[in-house]
C-alpha positions, -999 to 999 in steps of 0.1 A, spaced: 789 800 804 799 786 767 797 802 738 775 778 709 748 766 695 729 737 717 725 701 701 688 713 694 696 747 678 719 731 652 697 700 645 668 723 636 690 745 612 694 715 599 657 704 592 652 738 582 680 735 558 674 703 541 634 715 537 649 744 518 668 720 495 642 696 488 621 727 474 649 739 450 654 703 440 615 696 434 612 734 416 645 720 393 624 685 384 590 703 378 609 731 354 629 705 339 593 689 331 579 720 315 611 726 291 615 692 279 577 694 270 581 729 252 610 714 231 589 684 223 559 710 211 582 726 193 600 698 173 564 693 162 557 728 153 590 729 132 579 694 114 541 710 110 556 742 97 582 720 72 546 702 57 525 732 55 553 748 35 558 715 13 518 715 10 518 745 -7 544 748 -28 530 715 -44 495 709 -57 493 671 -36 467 655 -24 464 626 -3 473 619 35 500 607 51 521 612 89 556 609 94 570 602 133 595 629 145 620 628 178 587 642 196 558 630 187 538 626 148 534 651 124 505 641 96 488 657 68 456 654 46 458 676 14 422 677 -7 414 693 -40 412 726 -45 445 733 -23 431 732 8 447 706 38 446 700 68 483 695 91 478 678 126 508 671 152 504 647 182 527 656 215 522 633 246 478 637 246 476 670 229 471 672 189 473 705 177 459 712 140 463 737 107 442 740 81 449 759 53 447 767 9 480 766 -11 475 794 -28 436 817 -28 448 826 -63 449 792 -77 418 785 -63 384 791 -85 
C-alpha cells in the first residue's frame, strides 16, 4: 500500500481552497466599497464644515455650491444669520442649518 492523497482527495482540497479565496477576495471588494464611500462622506463633511465656518464668521447672504473631489457642497445664507449647508454624496444629501451668531441676532 502507498502512502498519498488519491486524485479525488487533492482535487477537493482544491475546490475547497479556491472557495475560501473567492470569499476573502469578495470581503476585500465589498470593504474596499464601504471605505472609498466613507472617504467620499467625509471630503464633504470637511467642505460642509469649511462653509459653515466661513458662514459665520461673515454676515452673507445668498446661495451658492461649489463641487469637491467627492461630490457638492452648497449653501443658502438668509437674513438674520441663519443658513442652511447641504452636501450631495452618490444619492445621499446630508444638511446643516444653523445662526452665525444668537447674539447678533434680535
Amino acid at each position: 500500500m502507498r502512502a498519498g492523497f488519491t486524485l479525488t482527495e487533492v482535487l477537493v482540497a482544491l475546490v475547497v481552497i479556491e472557495v475560501g479565496i473567492l470569499g476573502v477576495v469578495g470581503t476585500v471588494l465589498v470593504a474596499a466599497g464601504h471605505v472609498a464611500r466613507a472617504e467620499a462622506v467625509e471630503g464633504v463633511l470637511a467642505g460642509m464644515e469649511a462653509v459653515v465656518d466661513s458662514l459665520q464668521a461673515g454676515g452673507v447672504s445668498g446661495a451658492g455650491q461649489a463641487p469637491t473631489p467627492w461630490g457638492v457642497v452648497g449653501w443658502e445664507a438668509g437674513g438674520r444669520g441663519s443658513f442652511r449647508v447641504y452636501g450631495v454624496v452618490g444619492a445621499d444629501t446630508m444638511w446643516v442649518e444653523g445662526i452665525a451668531d444668537a447674539a447678533d441676532v434680535p
